[in-house]
BAKOLPA-217695 format. One record per residue (C-alpha): residue in three letters; chain; y, z, x. Coordinates in pm, whole numbers, plus 32768, in hexadecimal, padded with zeros to 4 digits. Example, Ala and Ser with C-alpha at 12.3 -4.5 7.8 and 13.67 -1.06 7.14 Angstrom:
2
["ALA", "A", [7E3E, 830C, 84CE]]
["SER", "A", [7F96, 82CA, 8557]]
END
This chain:
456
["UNK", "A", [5233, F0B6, 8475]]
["UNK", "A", [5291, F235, 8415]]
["UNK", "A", [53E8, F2AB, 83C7]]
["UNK", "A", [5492, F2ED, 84EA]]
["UNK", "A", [551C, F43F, 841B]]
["UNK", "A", [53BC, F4B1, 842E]]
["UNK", "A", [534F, F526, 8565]]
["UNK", "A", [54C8, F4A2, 8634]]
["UNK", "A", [5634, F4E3, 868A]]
["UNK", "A", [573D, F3DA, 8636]]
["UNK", "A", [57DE, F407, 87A5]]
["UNK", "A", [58ED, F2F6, 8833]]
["UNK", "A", [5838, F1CD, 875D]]
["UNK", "A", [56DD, F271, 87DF]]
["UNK", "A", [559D, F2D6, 8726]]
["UNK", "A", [554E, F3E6, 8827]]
["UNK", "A", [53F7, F468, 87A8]]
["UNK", "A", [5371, F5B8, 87C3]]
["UNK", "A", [51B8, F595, 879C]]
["UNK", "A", [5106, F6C3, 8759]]
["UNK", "A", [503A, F768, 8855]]
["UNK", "A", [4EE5, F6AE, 8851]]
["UNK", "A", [4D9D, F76C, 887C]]
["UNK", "A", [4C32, F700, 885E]]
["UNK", "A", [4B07, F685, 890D]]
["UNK", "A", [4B96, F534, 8958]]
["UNK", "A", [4CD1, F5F5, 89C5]]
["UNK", "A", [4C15, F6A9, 8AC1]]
["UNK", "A", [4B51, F58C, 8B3D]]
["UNK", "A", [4C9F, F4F4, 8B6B]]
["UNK", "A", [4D0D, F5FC, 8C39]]
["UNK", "A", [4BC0, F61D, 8D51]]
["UNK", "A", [4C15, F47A, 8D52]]
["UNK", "A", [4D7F, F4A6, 8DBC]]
["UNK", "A", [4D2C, F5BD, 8EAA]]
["UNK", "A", [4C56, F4E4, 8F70]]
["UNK", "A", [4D49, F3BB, 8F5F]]
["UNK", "A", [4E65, F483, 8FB2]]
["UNK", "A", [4DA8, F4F8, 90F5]]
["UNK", "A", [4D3C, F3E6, 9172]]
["UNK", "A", [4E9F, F341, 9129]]
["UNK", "A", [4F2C, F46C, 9214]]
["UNK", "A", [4E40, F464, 9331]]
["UNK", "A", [4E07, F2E1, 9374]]
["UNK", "A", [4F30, F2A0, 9433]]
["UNK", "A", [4ECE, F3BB, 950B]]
["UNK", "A", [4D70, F399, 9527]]
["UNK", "A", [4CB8, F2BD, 9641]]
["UNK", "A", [4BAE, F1CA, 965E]]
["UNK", "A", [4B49, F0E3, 9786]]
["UNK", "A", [4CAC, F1B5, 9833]]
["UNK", "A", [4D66, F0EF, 9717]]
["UNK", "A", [4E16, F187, 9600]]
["UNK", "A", [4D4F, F18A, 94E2]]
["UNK", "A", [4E10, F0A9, 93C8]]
["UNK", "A", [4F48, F00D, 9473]]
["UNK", "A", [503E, EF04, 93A3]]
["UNK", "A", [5133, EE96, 94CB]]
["UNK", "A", [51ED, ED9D, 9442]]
["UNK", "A", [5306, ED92, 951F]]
["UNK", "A", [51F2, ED57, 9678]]
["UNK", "A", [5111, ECA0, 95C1]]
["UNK", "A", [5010, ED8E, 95D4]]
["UNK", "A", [4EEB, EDED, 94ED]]
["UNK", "A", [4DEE, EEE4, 9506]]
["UNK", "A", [4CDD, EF30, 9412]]
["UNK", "A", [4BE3, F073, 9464]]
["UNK", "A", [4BF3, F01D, 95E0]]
["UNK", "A", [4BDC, EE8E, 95CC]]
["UNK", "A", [4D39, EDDF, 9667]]
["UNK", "A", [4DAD, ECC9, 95A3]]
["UNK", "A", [4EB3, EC05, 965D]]
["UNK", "A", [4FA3, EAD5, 95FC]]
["UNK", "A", [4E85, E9CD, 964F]]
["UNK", "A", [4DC8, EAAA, 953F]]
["UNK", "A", [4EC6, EA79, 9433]]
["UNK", "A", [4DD2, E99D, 9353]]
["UNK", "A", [4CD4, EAD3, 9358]]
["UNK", "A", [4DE1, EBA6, 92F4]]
["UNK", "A", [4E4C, EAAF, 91CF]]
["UNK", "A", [4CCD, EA8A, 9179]]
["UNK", "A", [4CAD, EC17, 9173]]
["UNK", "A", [4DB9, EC2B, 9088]]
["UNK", "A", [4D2E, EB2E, 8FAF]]
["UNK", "A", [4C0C, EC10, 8F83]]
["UNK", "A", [4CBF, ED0A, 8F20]]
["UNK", "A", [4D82, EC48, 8E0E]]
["UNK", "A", [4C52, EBD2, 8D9E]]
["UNK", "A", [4B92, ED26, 8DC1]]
["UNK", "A", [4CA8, EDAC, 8CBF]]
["UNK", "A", [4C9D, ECA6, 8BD6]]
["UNK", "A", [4B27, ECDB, 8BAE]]
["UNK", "A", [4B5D, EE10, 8B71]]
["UNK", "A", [4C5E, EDD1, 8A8E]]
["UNK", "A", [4B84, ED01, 89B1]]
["UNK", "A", [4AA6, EE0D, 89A9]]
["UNK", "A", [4B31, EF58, 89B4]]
["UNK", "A", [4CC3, EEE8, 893D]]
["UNK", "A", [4D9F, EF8C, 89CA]]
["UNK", "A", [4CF1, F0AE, 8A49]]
["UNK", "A", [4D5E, F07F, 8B85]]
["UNK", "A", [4E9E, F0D8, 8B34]]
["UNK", "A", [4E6A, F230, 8A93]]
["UNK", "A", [4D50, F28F, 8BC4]]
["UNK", "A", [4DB4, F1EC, 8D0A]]
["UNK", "A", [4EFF, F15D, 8D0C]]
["UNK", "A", [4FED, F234, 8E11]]
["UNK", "A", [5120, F20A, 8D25]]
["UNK", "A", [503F, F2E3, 8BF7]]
["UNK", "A", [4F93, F38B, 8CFB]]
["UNK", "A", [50EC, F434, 8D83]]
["UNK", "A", [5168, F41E, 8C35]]
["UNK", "A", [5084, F4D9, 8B3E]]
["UNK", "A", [4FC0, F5AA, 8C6C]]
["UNK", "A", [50D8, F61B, 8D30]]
["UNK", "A", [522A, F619, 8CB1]]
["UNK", "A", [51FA, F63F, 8B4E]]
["UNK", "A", [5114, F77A, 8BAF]]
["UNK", "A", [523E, F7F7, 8C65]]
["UNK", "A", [52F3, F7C0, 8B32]]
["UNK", "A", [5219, F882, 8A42]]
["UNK", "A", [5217, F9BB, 8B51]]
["UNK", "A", [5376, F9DB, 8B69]]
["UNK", "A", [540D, F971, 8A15]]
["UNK", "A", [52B3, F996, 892C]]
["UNK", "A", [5212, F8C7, 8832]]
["UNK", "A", [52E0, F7A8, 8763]]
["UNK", "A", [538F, F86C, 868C]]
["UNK", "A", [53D0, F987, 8770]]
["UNK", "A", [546F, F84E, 886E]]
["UNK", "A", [5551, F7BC, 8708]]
["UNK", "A", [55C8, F90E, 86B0]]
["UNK", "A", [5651, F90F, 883C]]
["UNK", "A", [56EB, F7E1, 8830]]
["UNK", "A", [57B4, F822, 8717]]
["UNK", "A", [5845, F950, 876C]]
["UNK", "A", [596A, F9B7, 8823]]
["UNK", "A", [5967, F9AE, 899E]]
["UNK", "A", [591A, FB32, 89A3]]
["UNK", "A", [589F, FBE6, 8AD3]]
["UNK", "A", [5755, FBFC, 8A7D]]
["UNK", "A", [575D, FA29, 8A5D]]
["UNK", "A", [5820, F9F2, 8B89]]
["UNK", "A", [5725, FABA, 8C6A]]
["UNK", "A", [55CA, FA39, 8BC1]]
["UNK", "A", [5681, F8AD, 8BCE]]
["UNK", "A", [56E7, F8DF, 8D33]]
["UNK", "A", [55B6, F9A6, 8D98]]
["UNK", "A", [550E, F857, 8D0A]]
["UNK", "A", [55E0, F750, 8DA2]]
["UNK", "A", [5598, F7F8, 8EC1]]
["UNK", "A", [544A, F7D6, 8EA5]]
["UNK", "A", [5473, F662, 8E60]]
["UNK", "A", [5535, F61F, 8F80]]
["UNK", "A", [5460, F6B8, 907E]]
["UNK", "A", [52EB, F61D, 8FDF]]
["UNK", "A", [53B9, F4CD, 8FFF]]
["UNK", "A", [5412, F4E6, 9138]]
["UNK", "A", [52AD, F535, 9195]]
["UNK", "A", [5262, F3E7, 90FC]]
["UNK", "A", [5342, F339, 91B3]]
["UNK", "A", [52EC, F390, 9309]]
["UNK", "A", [5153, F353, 92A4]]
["UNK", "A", [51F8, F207, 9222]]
["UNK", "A", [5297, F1DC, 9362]]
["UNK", "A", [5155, F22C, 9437]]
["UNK", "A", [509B, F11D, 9384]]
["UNK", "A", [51B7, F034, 93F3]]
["UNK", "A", [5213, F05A, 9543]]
["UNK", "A", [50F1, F15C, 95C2]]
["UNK", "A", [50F6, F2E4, 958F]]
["UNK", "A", [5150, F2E3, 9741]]
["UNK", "A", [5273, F243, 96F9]]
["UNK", "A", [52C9, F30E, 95C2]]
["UNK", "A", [5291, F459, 96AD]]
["UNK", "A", [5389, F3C0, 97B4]]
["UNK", "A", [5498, F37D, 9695]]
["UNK", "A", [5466, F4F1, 9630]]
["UNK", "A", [5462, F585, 974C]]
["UNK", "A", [5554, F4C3, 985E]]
["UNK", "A", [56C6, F4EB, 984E]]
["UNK", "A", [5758, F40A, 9722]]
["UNK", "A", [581D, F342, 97C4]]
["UNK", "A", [56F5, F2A9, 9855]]
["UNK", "A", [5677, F24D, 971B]]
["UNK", "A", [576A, F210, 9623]]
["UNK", "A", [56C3, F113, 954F]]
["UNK", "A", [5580, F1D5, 9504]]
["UNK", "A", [5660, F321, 94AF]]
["UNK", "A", [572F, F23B, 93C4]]
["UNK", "A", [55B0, F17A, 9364]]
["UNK", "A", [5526, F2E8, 930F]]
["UNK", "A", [5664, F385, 923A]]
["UNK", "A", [566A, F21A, 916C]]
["UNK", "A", [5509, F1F8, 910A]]
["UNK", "A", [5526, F38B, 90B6]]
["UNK", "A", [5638, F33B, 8FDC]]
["UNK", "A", [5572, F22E, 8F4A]]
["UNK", "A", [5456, F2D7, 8EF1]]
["UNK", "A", [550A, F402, 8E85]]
["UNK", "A", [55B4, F33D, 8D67]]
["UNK", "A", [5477, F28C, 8D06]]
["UNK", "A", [53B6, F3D1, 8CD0]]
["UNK", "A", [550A, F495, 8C56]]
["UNK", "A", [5588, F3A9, 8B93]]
["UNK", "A", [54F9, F24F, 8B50]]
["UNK", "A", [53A7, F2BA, 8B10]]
["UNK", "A", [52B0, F222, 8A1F]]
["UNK", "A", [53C3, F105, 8A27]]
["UNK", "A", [531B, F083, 8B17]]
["UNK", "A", [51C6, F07C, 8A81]]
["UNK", "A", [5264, EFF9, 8951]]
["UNK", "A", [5364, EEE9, 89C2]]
["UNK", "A", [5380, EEB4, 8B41]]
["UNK", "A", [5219, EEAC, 8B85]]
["UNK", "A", [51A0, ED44, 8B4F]]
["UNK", "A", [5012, ED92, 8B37]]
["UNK", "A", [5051, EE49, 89B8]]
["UNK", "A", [50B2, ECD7, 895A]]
["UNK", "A", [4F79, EC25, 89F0]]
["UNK", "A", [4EB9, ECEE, 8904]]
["UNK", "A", [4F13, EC22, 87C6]]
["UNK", "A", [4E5A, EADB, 888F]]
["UNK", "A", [4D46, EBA5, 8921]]
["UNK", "A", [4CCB, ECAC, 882D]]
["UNK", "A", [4BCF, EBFD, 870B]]
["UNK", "A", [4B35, ECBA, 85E0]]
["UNK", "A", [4A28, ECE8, 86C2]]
["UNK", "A", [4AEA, EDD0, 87B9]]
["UNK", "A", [4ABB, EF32, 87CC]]
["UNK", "A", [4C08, EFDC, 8788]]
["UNK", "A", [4C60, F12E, 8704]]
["UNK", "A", [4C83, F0F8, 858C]]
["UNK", "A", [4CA3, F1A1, 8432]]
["UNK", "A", [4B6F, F159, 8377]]
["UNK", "A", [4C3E, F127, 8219]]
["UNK", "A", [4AFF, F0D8, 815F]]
["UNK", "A", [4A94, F21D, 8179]]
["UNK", "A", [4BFB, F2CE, 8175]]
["UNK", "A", [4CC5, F23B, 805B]]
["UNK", "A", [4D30, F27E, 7F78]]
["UNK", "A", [4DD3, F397, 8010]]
["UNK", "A", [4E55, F4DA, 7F70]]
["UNK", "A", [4EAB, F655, 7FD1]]
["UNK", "A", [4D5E, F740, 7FB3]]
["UNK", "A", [4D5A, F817, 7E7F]]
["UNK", "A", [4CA6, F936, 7E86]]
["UNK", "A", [4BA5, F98D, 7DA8]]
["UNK", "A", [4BD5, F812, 7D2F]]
["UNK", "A", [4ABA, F70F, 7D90]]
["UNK", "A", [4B48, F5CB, 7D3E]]
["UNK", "A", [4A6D, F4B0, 7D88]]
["UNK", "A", [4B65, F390, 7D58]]
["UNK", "A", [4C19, F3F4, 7E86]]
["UNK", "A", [4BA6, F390, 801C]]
["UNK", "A", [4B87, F48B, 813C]]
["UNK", "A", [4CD9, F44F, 819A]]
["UNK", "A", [4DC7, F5BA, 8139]]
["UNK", "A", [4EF3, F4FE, 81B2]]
["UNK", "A", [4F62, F601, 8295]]
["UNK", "A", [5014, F54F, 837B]]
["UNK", "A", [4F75, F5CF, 84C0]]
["UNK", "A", [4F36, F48B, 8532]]
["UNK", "A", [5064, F426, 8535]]
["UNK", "A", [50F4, F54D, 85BE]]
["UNK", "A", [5040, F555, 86E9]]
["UNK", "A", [5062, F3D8, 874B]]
["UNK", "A", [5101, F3D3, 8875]]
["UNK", "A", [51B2, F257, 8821]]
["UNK", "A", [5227, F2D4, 86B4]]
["UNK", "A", [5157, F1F6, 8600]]
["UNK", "A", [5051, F21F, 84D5]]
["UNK", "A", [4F00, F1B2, 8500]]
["UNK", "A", [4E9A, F1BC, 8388]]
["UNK", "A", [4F59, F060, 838E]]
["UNK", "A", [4EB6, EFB7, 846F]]
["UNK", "A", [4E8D, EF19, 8596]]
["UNK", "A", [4FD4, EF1C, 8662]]
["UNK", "A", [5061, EEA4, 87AD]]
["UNK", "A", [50ED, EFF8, 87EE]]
["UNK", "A", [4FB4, F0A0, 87D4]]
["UNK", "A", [4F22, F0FF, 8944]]
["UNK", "A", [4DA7, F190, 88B1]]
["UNK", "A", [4E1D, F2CC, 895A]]
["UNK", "A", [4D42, F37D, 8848]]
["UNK", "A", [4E1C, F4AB, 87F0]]
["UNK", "A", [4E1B, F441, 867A]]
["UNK", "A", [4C71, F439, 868A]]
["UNK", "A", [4C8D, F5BA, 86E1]]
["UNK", "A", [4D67, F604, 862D]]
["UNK", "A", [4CF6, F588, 84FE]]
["UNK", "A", [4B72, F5F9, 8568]]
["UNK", "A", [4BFB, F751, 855F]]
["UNK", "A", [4C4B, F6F9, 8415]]
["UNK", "A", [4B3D, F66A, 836D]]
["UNK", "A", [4A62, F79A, 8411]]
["UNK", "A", [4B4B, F8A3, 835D]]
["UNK", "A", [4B03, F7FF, 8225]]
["UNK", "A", [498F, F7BA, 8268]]
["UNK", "A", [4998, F63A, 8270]]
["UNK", "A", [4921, F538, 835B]]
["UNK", "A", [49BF, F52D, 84AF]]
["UNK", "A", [4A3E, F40C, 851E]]
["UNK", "A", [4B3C, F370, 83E7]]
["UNK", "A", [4BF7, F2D5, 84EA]]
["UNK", "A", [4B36, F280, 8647]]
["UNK", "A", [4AB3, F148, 871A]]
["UNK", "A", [4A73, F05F, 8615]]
["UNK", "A", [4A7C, EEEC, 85FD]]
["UNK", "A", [4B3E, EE33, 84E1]]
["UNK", "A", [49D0, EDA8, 8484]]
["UNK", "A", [4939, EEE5, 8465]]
["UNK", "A", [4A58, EF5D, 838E]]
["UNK", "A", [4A74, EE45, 82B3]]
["UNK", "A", [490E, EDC0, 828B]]
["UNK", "A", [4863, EEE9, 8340]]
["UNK", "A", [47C1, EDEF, 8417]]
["UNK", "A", [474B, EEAF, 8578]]
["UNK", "A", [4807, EE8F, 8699]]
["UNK", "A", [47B1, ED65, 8780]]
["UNK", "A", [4829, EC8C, 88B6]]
["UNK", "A", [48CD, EB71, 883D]]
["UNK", "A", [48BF, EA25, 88D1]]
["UNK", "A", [4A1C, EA74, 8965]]
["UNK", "A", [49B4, EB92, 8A1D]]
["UNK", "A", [4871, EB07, 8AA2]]
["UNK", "A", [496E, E9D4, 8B42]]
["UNK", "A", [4A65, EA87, 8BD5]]
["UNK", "A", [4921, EB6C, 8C6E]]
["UNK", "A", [488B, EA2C, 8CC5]]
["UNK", "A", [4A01, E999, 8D88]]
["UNK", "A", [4A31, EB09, 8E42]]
["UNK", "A", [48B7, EAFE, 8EAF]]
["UNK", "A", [4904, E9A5, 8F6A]]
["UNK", "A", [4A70, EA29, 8FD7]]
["UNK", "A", [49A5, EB50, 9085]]
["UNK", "A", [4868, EA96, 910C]]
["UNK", "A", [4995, E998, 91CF]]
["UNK", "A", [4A59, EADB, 9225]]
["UNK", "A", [492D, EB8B, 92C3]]
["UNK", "A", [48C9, EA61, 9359]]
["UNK", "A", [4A06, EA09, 9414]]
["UNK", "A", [4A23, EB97, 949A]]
["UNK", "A", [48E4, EB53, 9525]]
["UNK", "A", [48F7, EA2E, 95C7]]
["UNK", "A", [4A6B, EACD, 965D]]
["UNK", "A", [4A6E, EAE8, 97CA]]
["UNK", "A", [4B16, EBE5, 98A3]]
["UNK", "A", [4BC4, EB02, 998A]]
["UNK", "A", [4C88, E997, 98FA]]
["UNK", "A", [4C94, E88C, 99C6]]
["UNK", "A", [4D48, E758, 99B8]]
["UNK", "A", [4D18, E63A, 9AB8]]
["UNK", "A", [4DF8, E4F7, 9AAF]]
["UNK", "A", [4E4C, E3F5, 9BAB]]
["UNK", "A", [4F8B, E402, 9C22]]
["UNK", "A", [5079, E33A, 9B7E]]
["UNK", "A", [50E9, E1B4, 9C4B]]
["UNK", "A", [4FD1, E1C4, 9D2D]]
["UNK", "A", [4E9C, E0C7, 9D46]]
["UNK", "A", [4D43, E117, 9E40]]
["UNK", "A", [4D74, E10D, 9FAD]]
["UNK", "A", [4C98, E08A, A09F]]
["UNK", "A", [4C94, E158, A1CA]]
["UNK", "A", [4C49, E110, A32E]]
["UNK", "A", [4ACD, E15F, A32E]]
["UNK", "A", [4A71, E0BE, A241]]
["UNK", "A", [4A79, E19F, A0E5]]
["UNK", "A", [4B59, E167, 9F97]]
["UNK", "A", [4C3C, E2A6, 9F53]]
["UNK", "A", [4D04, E2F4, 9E06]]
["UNK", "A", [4E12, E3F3, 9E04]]
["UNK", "A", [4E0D, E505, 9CFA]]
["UNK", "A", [4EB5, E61F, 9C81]]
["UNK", "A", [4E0E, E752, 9BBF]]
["UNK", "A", [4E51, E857, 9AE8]]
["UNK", "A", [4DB5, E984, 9ABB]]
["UNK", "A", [4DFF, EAA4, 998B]]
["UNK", "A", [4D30, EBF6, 99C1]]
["UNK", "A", [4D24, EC74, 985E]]
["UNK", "A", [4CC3, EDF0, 98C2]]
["UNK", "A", [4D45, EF0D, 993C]]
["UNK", "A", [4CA8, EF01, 9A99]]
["UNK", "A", [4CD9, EE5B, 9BD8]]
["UNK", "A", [4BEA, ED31, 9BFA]]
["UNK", "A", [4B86, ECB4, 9D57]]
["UNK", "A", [4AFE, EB67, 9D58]]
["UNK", "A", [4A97, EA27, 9E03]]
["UNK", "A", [4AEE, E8BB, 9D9C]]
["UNK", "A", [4A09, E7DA, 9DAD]]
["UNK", "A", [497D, E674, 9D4C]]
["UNK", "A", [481F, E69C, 9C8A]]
["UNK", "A", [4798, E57D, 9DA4]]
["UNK", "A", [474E, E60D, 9EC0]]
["UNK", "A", [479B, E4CE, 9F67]]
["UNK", "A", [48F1, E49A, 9F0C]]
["UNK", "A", [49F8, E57E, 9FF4]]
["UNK", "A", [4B3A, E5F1, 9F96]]
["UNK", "A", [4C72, E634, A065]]
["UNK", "A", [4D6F, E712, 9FEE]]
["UNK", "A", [4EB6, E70E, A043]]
["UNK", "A", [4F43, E814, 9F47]]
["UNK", "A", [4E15, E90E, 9F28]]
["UNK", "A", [4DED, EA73, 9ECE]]
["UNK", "A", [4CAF, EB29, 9E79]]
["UNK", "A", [4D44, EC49, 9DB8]]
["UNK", "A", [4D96, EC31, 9C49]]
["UNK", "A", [4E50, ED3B, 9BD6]]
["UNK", "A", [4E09, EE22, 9A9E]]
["UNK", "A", [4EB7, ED46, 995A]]
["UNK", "A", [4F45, EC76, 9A34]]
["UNK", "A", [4F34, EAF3, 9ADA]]
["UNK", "A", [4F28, EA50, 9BF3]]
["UNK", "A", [4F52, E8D8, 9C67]]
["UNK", "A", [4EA3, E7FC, 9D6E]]
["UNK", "A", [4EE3, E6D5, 9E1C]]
["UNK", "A", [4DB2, E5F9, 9EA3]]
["UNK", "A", [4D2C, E4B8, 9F1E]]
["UNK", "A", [4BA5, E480, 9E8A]]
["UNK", "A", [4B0C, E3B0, 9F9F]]
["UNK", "A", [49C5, E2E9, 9F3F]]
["UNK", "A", [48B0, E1F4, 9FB4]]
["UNK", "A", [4919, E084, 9F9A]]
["UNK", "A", [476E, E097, 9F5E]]
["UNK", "A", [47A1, E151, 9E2B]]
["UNK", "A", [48C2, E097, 9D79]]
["UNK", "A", [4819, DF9B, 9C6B]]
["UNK", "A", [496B, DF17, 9BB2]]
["UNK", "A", [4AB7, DF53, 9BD1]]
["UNK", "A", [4AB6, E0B0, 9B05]]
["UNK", "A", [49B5, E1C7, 9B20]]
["UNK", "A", [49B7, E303, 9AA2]]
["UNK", "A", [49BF, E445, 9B51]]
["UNK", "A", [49A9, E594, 9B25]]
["UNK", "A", [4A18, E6CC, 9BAF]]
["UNK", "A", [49A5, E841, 9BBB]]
["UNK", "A", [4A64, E980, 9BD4]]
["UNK", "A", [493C, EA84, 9C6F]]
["UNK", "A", [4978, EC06, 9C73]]
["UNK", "A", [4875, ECE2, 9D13]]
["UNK", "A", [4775, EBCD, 9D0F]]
["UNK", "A", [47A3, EB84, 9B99]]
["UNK", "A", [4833, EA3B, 9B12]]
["UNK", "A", [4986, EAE8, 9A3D]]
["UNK", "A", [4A41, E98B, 99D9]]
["UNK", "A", [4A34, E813, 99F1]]
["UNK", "A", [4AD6, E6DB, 99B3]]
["UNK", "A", [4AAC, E550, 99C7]]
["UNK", "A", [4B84, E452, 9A39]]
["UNK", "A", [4B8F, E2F5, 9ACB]]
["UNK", "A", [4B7D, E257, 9C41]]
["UNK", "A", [4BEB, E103, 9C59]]
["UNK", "A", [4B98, DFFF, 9D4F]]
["UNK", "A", [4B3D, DED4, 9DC6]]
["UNK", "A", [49BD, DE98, 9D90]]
["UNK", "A", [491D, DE35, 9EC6]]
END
């Protein structure tokens, strides 16, 4: 790691670091990637499909809903099988790419390096315009830019908190907190001034802390990354030994590397990559600009540091998959194939059919066996469902005496009936039945179950 004295501020026992501006290519495709992420982020809670919000997290009802498809509390092992792909989706990726992630996609650097730290440079400047105003006095001209800033802060947090909110409990129940009387609502108007001040002192304060310490992904990189891995790297082959350009001087003995420091300057985790692979690095790419901008002042090679595996650096062997990266492919591929299998094979409607508990057959008057049952049915949309219950023989009769042909939008019902059948078509003491929820002439659930009796 760099001296903290370097590029920091010893402040209360904290390294508070100050990166330089970064510009480049990379920078700028950076920027059109958190633009889009940031958007969508913004409009999914508000956005509709299939009359359903668009990405909804409900924890507290139990409620999931993915681009218009309901998942309810019956649905919980999709949900834990969804997020399993996405574990394993980033850990691909992570044997890969490293930690690009991180630096390109994560929210936390998203907000962080493409948001606040913009507002930073606007208001205060560049790094050692931002230094020079935290060490002086509180003069006129620091109290208005800090507060101008803080202000800033507070409000883009608690924008984040109420889209944070909306993915939680649903952006129509976010608009009533906002907009009915307070007293109404007095848990999501604490819920929304909390998370504000959370996020507020994460982006304010903590910062790349979190990237650095908190986040627990950095330290999976150690057991996923190989020397096969594509991570952003200094090639030192080519750039040591280093040493300050001379001019009119041509000295052959010496790599591409001027030692000027910009990398370091402009890492947004304080850390310098000319020593390696490190946890703390989150492949954000400033230091590959920066040091591009470099090496193309000084007419050499682009790309000292930049995506490199440890391979290519140290035996300049081409990048390839590894044998890691083609099994955790192989694992996520399978993961995905049962995933989109189960989502297809999901119904609408759930039904659940068990005899009711303590009772045996009856043998009625005329003749036929009856069992008693009770059935429940989940409607896992956002409509109304009429239906009909029914036995898939069209011999057998049923006789309801709790019945209801209405299920309503997200909602259940229960039933109560006696399945009356043939002594004829009884065999052995069990047989198995089956039953059939029909909506507008179309077969929308199902379920098995047993009749007893006595075979005749």
């Amino acid at each position: 790691m760099i001296q903290p004295q370097k590029n920091s501020k010893e402040k209360k026992g904290r390294n508070f670091l100050y990166p330089k501006k970064p510009a480049g290519k990379l920078y700028n495709y950076r920027k059109w990637v958190s633009y889009v992420l940031l958007l969508f982020l913004f409009a999914a809670p508000h956005l509709k499909m299939g009359g359903e919000q668009m990405v909804l997290i409900n924890f507290i009802e139990r409620k999931f809903v993915f681009f218009g498809l309901i998942f309810t509390p019956q649905d919980f092992y999709l949900f834990a099988l969804a997020m399993l792909v996405v574990l394993i989706f980033i850990v691909c990726f992570t044997v890969v790419l490293g930690r690009l992630w991180c630096g390109w996609v994560c929210p936390q650097t998203i907000f962080m390096e493409m948001v606040f730290r913009r507002i930073e440079y606007w208001i205060e400047g560049d790094a050692n315009q931002q230094k020079k105003l935290d060490a002086q006095p509180w003069t006129r001209e620091k109290v208005l830019k800090k507060g101008f800033k803080h202000s800033i802060f507070v409000f883009i947090s608690f924008l984040i908190a109420n889209t944070f909110l909306a993915y939680l409990i649903g952006s129509q129940q976010l608009y009533k907190i906002i907009t009915e009387p307070i007293n109404q609502h007095v848990s999501g108007f604490l819920s929304i001034w909390l998370f504000t001040a959370v996020f507020y002192f994460v982006f304010a304060y903590v910062r790349e802390v979190v990237c650095t310490v908190i986040c627990p992904y950095g330290r999976l990189q150690g057991v996923l990354l190989d020397n096969q891995s594509l991570i952003v790297a200094y090639d030192e082959n080519r750039g040591e030994p280093r040493g300050k350009l001379q001019k009119a001087v041509i000295d052959s003995s010496k790599g591409d590397c001027v030692d000027c420091g910009l990398c370091v300057q402009v890492c947004p985790t304080g850390i310098d990559i000319r020593k390696g692979t490190q946890l703390e690095c989150v492949n954000c790419t400033a230091c590959i600009d920066s040091c591009n901008e470099v090496m193309l002042k000084i007419h050499k090679p682009e790309n000292l540091i930049g995506f490199y595996s440890q391979d290519f650096i140290a035996e300049r062997k081409p990048f390839k998959l590894g044998i890691k990266a083609y099994g955790y492919t192989a694992v996520l591929f399978v993961v995905i194939l049962i995933f989109s299998s189960l989502v297809y094979k999901r119904t609408e409607v759930q039904t659940t059919v068990l005899r009711a508990s303590g009772t045996t057959y009856q043998a009625r008057p005329d003749g036929t066996i009856s069992n008693l049952y009770n059935a429940e049915l989940i409607n896992k949309t956002n409509k109304d469902i009429n239906f009909v219950f029914r036995s898939d023989n069209p011999d057998d009769k049923i006789e309801f005496i709790q019945k209801t042909g209405m299920l309503p939008k997200e909602g259940t019902v229960s039933i109560t009936f006696f399945l009356i059948k043939n002594p004829k078509d009884l065999k052995s003491y069990k047989t198995d039945v089956k039953f059939e929820v029909n909506s507008n002439n179309r077969i929308v659930s199902s379920a098995e179950t047993t009749f007893f009796s006595q075979p005749q």
